[in-house]
C-alpha positions as CSV (number, residue, x, y, z in Angstrom):
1,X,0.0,0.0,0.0
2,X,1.3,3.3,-1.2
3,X,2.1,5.9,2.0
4,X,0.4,9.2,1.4
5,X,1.7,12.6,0.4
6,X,0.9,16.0,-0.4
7,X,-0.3,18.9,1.3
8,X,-3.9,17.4,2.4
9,X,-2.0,14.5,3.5
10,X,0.2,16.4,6.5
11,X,-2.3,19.3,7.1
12,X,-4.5,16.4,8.4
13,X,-1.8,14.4,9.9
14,X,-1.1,17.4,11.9
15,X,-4.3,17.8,12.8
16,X,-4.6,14.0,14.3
17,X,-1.7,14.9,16.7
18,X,-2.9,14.5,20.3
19,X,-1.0,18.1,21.2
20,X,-1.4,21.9,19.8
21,X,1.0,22.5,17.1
22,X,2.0,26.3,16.3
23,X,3.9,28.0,13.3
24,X,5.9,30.9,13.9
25,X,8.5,33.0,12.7
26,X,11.3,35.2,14.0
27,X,9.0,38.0,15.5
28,X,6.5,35.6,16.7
29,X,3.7,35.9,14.6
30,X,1.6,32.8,14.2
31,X,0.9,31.8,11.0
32,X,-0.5,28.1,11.5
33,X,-2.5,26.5,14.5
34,X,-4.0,23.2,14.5
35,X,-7.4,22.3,16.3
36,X,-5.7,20.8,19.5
37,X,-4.2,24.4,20.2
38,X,-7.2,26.5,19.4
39,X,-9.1,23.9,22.1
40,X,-5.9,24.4,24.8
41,X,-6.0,28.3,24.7
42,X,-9.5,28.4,24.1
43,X,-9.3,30.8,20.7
44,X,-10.5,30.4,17.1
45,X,-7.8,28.8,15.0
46,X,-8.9,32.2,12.8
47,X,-7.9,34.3,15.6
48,X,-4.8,32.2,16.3
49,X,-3.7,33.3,12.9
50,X,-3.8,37.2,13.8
51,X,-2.1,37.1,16.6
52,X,2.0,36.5,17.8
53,X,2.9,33.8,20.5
54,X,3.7,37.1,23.4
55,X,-0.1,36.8,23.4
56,X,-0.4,33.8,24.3
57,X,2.5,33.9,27.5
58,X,1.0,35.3,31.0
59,X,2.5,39.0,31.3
60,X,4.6,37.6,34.7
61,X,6.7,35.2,32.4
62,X,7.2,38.0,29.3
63,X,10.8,38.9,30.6
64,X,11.9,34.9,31.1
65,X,9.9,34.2,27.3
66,X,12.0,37.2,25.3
67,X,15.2,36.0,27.1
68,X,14.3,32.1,26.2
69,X,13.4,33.1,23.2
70,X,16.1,35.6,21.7
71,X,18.8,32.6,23.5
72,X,17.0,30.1,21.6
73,X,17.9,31.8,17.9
74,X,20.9,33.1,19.0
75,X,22.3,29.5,19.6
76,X,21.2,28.7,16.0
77,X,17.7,27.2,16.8
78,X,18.7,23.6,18.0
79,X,15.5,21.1,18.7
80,X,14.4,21.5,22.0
81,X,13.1,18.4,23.7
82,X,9.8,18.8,26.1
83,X,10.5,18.3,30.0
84,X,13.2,21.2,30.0
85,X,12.3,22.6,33.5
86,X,11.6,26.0,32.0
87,X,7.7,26.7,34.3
88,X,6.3,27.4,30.9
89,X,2.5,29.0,31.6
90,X,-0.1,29.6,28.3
91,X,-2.1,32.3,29.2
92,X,-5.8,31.3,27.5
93,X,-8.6,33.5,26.4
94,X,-10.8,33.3,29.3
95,X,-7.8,34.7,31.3
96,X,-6.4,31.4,32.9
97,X,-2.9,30.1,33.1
98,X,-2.0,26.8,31.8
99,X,1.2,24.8,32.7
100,X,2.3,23.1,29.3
101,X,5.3,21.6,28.2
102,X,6.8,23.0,24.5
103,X,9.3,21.0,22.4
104,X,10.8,23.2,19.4
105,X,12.6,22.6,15.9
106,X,13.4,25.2,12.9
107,X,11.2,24.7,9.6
108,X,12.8,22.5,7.1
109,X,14.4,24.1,4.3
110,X,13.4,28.0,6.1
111,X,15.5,30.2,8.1
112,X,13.2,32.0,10.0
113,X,10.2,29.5,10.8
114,X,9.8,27.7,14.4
115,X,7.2,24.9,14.9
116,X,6.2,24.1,18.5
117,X,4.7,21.7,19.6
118,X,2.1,22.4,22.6
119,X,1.1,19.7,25.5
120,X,-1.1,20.8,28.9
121,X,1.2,19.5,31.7
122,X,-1.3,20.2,35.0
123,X,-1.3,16.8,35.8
124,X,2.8,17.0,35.8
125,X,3.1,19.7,37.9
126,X,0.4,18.4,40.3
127,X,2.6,15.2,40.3
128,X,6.0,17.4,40.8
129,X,4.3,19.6,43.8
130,X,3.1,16.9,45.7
131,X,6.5,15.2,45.3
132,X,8.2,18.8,46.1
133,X,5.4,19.1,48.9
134,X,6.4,15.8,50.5
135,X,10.5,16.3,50.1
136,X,10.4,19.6,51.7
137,X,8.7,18.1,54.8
138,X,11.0,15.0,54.8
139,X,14.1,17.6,54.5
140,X,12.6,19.5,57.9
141,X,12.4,16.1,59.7
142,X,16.1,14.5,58.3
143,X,17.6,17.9,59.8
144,X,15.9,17.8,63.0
145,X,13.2,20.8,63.2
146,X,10.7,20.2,65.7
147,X,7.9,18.4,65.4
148,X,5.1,21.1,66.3
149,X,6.9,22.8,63.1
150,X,6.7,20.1,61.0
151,X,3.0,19.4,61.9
152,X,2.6,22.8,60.7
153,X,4.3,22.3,57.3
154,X,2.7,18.7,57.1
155,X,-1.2,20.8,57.7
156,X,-0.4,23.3,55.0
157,X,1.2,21.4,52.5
158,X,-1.7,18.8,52.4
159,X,-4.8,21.5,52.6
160,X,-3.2,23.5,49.5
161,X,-2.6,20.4,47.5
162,X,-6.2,19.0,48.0
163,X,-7.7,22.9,47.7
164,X,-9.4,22.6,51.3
165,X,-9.8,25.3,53.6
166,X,-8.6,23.7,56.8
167,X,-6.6,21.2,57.9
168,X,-5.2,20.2,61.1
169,X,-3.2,17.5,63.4
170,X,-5.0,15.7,66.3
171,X,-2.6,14.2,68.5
172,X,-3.3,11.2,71.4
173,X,-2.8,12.2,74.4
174,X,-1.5,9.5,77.3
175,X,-4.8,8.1,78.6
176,X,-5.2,7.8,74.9
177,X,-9.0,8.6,76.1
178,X,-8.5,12.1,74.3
179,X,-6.9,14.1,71.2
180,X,-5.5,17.3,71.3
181,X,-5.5,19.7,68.3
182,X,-1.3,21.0,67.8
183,X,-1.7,21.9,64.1
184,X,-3.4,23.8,61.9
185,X,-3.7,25.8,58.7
186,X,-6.2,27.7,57.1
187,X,-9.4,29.1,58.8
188,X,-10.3,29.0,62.3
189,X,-6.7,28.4,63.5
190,X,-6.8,30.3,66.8
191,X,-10.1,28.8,68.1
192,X,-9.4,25.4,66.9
193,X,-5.7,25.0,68.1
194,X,-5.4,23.2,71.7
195,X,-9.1,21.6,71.4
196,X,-9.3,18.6,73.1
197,X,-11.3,16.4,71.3
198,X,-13.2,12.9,72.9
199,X,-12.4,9.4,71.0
200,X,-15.2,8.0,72.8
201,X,-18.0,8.8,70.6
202,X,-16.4,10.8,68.0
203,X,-15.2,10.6,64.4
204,X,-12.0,10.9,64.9
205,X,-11.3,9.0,67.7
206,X,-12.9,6.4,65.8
207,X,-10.4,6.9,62.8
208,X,-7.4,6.7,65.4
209,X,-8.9,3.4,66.9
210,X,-9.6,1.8,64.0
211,X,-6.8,2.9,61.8
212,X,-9.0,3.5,58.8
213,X,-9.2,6.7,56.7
214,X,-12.9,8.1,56.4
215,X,-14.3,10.9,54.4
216,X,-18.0,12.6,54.1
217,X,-19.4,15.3,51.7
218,X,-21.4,16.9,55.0
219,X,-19.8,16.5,57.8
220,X,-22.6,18.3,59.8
221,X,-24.9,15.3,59.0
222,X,-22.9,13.3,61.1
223,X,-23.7,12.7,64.9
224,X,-20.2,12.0,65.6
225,X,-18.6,15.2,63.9
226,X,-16.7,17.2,66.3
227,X,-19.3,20.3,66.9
228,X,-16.3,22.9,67.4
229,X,-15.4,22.5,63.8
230,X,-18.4,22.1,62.0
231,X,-19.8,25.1,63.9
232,X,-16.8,27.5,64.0
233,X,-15.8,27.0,60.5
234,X,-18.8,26.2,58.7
235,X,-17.3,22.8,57.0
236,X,-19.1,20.1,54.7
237,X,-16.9,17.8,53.1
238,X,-14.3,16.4,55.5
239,X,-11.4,13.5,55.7
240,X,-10.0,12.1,58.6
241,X,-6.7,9.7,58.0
242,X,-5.2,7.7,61.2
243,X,-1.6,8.9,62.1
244,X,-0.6,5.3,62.3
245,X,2.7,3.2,62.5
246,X,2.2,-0.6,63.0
247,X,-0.7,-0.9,66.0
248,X,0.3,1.6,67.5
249,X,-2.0,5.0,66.3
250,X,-0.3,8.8,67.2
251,X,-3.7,11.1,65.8
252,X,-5.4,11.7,63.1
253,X,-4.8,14.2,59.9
254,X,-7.8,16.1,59.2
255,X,-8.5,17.9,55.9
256,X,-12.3,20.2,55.8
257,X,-14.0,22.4,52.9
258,X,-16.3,24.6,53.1
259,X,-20.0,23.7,53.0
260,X,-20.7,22.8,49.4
261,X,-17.9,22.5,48.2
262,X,-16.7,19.1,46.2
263,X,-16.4,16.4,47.8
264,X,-12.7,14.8,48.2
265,X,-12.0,11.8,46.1
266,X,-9.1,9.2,46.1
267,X,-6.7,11.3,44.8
268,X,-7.3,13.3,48.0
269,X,-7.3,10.8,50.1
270,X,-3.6,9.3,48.6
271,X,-2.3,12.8,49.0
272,X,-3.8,13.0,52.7
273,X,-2.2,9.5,53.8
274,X,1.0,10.6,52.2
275,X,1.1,13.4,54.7
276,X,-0.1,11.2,57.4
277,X,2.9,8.8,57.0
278,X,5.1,12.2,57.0
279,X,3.6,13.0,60.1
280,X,4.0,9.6,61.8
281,X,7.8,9.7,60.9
282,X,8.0,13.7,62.3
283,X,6.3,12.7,65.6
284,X,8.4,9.2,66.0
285,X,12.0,11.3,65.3
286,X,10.7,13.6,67.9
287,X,10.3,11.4,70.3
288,X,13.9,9.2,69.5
289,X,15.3,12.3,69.7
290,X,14.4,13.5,73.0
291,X,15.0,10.0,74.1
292,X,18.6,10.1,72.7
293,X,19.8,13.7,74.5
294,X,18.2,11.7,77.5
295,X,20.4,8.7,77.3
296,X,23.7,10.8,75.8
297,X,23.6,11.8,79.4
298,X,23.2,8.5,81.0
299,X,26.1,7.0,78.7
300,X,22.9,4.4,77.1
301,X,24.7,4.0,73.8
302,X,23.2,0.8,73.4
303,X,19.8,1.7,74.2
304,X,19.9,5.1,71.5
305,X,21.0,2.6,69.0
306,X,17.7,0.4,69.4
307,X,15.1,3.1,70.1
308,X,16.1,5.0,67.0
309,X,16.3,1.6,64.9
310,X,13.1,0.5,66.1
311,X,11.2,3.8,65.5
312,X,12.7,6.7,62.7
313,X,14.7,3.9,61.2
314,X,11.5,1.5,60.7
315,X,9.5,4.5,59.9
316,X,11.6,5.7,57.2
317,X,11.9,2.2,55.7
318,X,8.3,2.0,55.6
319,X,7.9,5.1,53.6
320,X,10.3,3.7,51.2
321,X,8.4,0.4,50.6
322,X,5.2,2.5,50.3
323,X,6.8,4.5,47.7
324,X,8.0,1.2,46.2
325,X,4.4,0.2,46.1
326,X,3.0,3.1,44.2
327,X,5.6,3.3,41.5
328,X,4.5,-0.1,40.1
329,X,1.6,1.9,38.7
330,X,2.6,5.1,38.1
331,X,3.8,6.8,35.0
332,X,7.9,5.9,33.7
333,X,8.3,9.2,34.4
334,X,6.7,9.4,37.9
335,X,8.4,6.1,38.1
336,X,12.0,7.5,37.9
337,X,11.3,9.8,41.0
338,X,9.7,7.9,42.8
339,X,13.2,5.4,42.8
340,X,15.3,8.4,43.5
341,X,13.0,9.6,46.4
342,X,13.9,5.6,47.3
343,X,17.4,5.9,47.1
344,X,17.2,9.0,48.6
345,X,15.2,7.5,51.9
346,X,17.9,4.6,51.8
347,X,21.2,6.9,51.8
348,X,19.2,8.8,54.7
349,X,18.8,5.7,56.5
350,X,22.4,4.6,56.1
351,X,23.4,7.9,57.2
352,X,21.2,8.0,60.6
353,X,22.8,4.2,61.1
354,X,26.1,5.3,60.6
355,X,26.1,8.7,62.8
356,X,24.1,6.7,65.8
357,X,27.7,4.9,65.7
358,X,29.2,8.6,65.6
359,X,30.5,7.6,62.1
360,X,31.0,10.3,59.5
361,X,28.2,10.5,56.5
362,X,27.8,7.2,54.1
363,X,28.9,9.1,51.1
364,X,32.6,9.9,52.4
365,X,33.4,6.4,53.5
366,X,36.4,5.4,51.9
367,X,37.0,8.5,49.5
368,X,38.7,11.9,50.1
369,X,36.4,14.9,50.1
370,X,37.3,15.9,46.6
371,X,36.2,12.8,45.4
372,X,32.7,13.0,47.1
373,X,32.1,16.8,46.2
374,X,32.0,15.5,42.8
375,X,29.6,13.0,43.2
376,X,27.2,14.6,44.2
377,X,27.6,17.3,41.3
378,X,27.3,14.5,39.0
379,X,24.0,13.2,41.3
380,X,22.5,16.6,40.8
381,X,23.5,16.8,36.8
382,X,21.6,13.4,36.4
383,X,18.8,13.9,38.7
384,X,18.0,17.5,37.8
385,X,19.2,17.9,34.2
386,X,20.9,20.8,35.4
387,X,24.1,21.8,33.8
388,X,26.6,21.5,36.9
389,X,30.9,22.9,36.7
390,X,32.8,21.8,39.3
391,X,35.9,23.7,40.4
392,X,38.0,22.4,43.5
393,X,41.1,22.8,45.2
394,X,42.5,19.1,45.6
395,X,45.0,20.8,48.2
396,X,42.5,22.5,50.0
397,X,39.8,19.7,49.9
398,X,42.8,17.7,51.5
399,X,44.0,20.3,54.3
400,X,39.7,20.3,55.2
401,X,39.8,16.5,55.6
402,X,39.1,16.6,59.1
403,X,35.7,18.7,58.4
404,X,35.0,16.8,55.6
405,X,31.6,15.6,56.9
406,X,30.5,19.8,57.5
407,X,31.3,20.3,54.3
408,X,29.8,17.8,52.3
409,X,26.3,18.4,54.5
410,X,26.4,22.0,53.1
411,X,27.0,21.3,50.1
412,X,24.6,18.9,49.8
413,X,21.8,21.0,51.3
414,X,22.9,23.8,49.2
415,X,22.7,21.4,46.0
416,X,19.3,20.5,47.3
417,X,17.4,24.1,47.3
418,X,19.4,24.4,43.6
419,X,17.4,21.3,42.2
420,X,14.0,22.1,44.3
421,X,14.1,25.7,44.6
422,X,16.3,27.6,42.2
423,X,14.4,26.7,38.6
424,X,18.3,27.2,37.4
425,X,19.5,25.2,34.7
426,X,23.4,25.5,35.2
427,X,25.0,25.3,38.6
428,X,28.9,25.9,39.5
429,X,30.7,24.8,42.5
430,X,34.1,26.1,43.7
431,X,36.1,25.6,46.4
432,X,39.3,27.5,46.7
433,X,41.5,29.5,49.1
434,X,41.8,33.2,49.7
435,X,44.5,34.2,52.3
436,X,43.5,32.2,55.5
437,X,40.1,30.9,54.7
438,X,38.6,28.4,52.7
439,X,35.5,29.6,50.4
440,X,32.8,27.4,49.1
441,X,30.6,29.0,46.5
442,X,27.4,27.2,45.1
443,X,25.9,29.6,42.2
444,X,23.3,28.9,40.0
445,X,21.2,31.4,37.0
446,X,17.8,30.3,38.7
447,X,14.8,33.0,39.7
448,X,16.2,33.8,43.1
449,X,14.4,34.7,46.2
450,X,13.8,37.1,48.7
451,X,15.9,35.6,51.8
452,X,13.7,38.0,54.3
453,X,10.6,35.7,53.1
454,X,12.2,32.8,52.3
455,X,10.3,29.6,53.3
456,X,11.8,27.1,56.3
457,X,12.1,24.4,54.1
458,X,14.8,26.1,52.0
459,X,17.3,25.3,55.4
460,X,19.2,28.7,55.3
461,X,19.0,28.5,59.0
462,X,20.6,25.4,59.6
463,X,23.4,26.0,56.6
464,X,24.3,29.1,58.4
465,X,23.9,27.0,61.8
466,X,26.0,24.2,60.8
467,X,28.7,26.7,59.3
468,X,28.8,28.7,62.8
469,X,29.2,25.4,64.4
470,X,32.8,24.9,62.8
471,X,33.7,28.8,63.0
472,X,32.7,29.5,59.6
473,X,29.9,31.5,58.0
474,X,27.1,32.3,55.2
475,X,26.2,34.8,52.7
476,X,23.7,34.9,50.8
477,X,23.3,37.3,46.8
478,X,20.1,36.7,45.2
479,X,17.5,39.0,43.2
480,X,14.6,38.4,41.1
481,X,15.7,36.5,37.9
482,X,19.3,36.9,38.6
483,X,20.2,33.6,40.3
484,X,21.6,32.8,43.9
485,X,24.9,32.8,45.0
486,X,25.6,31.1,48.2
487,X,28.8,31.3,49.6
488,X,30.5,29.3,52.7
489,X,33.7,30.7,54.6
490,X,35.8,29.1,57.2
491,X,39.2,29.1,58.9
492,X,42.1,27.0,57.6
C-alpha cells in the first residue's frame, strides 16, 4: 500500500496529533494553529492566525519568554526536547494560566520558521508539587526541626494540595481517652488550636482506633462530627486519616471544605495519607530524639541505638516500601522519582545508622572529600538535568579533611534548594583558598528569592547554623531572575 503525500495529507496528519501544534516566525507571529491548540487556549484557530505567540504567554513570564526566546535563535535554533524545566504558563482567552510543556525545531528548508509543539502538563506539575510538597517536609524532619513545626508544614502542604480550607493534626494524648489539636492551617486556626477532642463517641477517635481513613461530603450530618469544627468553620466535606505506624495509632490528619464545596476523592485521600505517613515519621523522630539527649547523658549507647532503629529507622523504611508500592503503577516518568526519592530514603537511612555509631556520612566512607564533592555534582546533573561545573582545590579539599563531613552536609543542602528551589539550569561549585580561609561558593542562574521571606524548608537557618558550628559562616546574593549565590567561609 502506497504511504500518502501531499499537502492534504500532512495538514491532516497534523491535525490528528494528540498536542497543539503552532507556526511561527522570528517576530512571533503565528501563521499556522491546529485544532488541539485553538481547544488548549481556548481561541479560534482564525484568531490564532492574527495574533503572535507574546499573546499567548501570562504577562509575569514576558521577561523569562523574550530572554528564552532571543537565546533560543541566537544558539542557532537547536530542537528543543519537552521536559526542559523552563515553568512554561499559556495564558488562554478566558484569562487562565495553563502549565504546558513546549518542544521546538526550525522549519525545514526555512531560516526563519519555528514549529512548536504544545502539550497541557497540570497533571505534571500536580505530580511534581506533591513530590516537592512531601521532600520539603522530609528535608525538615532529616535535619531535626521540631515536630510542632513540621505538623505545621505537614497541615499546609496537604490542605493546598487537595484545595481545602482547613486542615489540622489531632494528637493522642496519654490516657489515649483524648486528642489534642497541635496543628493547623487555614481558617479558624486560633479557636481550633489546643481543642481537646473525645475518642469515645467521635469521628475521629474512631479513625485513630480503628486505623482507617474516612471521608464525608457533609460532615454536619454526622452525629459524631466534632461540633467545634463544624460550627466554628462552617465545613461540609471532611477527611479524617489515622496517624498510624504498625498498631500503635499517634492522631489523626484532618482535611475540611467549606459547606458545598466538592467532595474529596481518592486522589485526595492518597495525597492526605501521604502526609499522614510524613507525620508519623516527624512525631516518631521527635520522640527518639528526646530520648537520645536523655540517654547521651546517661552514657545508654546501646539503648539510642535500638530506640532510633526500632522507631525513625523502621519509619523511614516503611515510607520507602510505600513509595516502592506506588511506583508499580505510576507513570515511567513518575516512576524515575519515585526510585530516586527511594534511594534517597535509603542513603538517609544509612546515614542516621552510621552517625548513631558517631560515624561520618555514608557518602565519604572510603573517598577523600574531593572525590565525594564530585559525586554529588554528577548526582545533581543526572537527577536534575541541570548543567553542573565543578571547580575544586584538591589541596585544600585535602588540608579540610578533618571537616569533611560539615562540608559535604552543606554542600549537599545547598545542591538541594538548587534542584527544588532555584528553577536554574546550570549550577557551578568552587572551592578555593583566599588568604586564611577556605570559600565554598554554590551559584546557580535560577529566579532567586527574597531571603527576608524565604520559606523554612529552604534550610538557610541550619546551613548558616552548621557553618557557625565549625567557625565559619554564610552569605547569601540573590535578586529576582538573577540567580543565587551562596557562599560558605571558614578558617584553615
Amino acid at each position: 500500500m502506497a504511504v500518502p503525500s501531499g499537502p492534504a495529507f500532512y495538514e491532516a496528519l497534523i491535525a490528528a496529533l494528540p498536542d497543539g501544534v503552532l507556526i511561527a516566525d522570528r517576530r512571533g507571529a503565528i501563521v499556522y494553529a491546529n485544532r488541539q491548540l485553538a481547544q488548549l487556549s481556548g481561541y479560534a484557530s482564525e484568531e490564532l492566525l492574527g495574533m503572535t505567540v507574546d499573546d499567548l504567554v501570562p504577562a509575569a513570564f514576558a521577561p523569562r519568554h523574550h530572554r528564552n526566546r532571543a537565546a533560543y535563535y541566537r544558539t542557532g535554533r537547536p530542537v528543543r526536547p519537552m521536559g526542559t524545566h523552563l515553568q512554561i504558563r499559556l495564558a488562554t482567552k478566558d484569562g487562565r494560566e495553563i502549565p504546558v510543556d513546549i518542544a521546538l525545531s526550525p522549519m525545514s528548508g526555512d531560516s526563519e520558521l519555528v514549529v512548536a509543539a504544545v502539550r497541557e502538563a497540570s497533571e505534571r506539575v500536580r505530580v511534581q508539587e506533591r513530590l516537592t510538597a512531601i521532600a520539603q517536609v522530609a528535608d525538615a524532619i532529616l535535619r531535626g526541626a521540631e515536630a510542632g513545626g513540621v505538623l505545621e508544614l505537614i497541615a499546609g502542604q496537604a490542605r493546598r494540595l487537595v484545595s481545602a480550607q482547613l486542615a489540622l493534626v489531632a494528637e493522642a494524648q496519654d490516657g489515649r481517652d483524648e486528642l489534642l489539636v497541635t496543628a493547623v492551617d487555614g481558617e479558624s486556626r486560633e479557636p481550633l488550636l489546643g481543642e481537646r477532642i473525645p475518642v469515645r463517641n467521635s469521628l475521629k477517635g474512631a479513625v485513630m482506633t480503628s486505623g482507617e481513613p474516612w471521608m464525608t461530603v457533609d460532615a454536619a450530618r454526622e452525629s459524631r462530627a466534632h461540633l467545634p469544627l463544624i460550627d466554628r468553620a462552617g465545613f461540609g466535606p471532611l477527611m479524617i486519616v489515622p496517624l498510624a505506624a504498625g498498631e500503635h495509632s499517634h492522631g489523626v490528619l484532618s482535611i475540611g471544605r467549606h459547606t458545598g464545596g466538592p467532595p474529596f476523592g481518592p486522589q485526595d485521600l492518597a495525597v492526605a495519607s501521604a502526609f499522614a505517613s510524613q507525620a508519623v515519621v516527624a512525631l516518631e523522630f521527635g520522640r527518639a530524639r528526646d530520648e537520645l539527649q536523655r540517654l547521651a547523658i546517661l552514657g545508654d549507647r546501646e539503648r539510642i541505638g535500638r530506640e532510633l532503629h526500632d522507631g525513625v529507622i523502621q519509619s523511614l523504611f516503611a515510607v520507602g516500601m510505600n513509595l516502592q508500592a506506588v511506583a508499580i503503577s505510576a507513570s515511567p516518568e513518575l516512576q524515575a522519582r519515585l526510585e530516586r526519592a527511594v534511594t534517597e530514603i535509603d542513603a538517609a537511612i544509612r546515614d542516621l545508622r552510621n552517625y548513631i555509631f558517631g560515624l561520618r556520612p555514608g557518602l565519604l566512607a572510603d573517598r577523600q572529600l574531593s572525590q565525594v564533592m564530585a559525586t554529588l555534582a554528577d548526582q545533581l546533573e543526572s537527577e536534575s538535568g541541570l548543567a553542573v561545573a565543578v571547580d575544586l582545590d584538591p589541596n585544600l579539599a585535602a588540608v579540610l579533611t578533618p571537616r569533611a563531613g560539615d562540608v559535604v552536609q552543606l554542600l549537599r543542602e545547598a545542591l538541594s534548594n538548587v534542584a527544588r528551589h532555584s528553577g536554574a539550569e546550570t549550577c557551578r561549585i568552587t572551592l578555593r583558598r583566599e588568604a586564611n580561609e577556605a570559600v565554598l561558593v554554590v551559584d546557580d542562574d535560577g529566579h532567586g528569592f527574597n531571603p527576608a521571606s524565604v520559606e523554612a524548608g529552604q534550610g538557610l537557618d541550619n546551613m548558616r547554623a552548621r557553618a557557625d558550628a565549625i567557625g565559619g559562616s554564610l552569605e547569601v546574593e540573590t535578586a529576582a531572575e538573577r540567580g543565587t549565590t551562596l557562599t560558605f567561609r571558614f578558617p584553615v
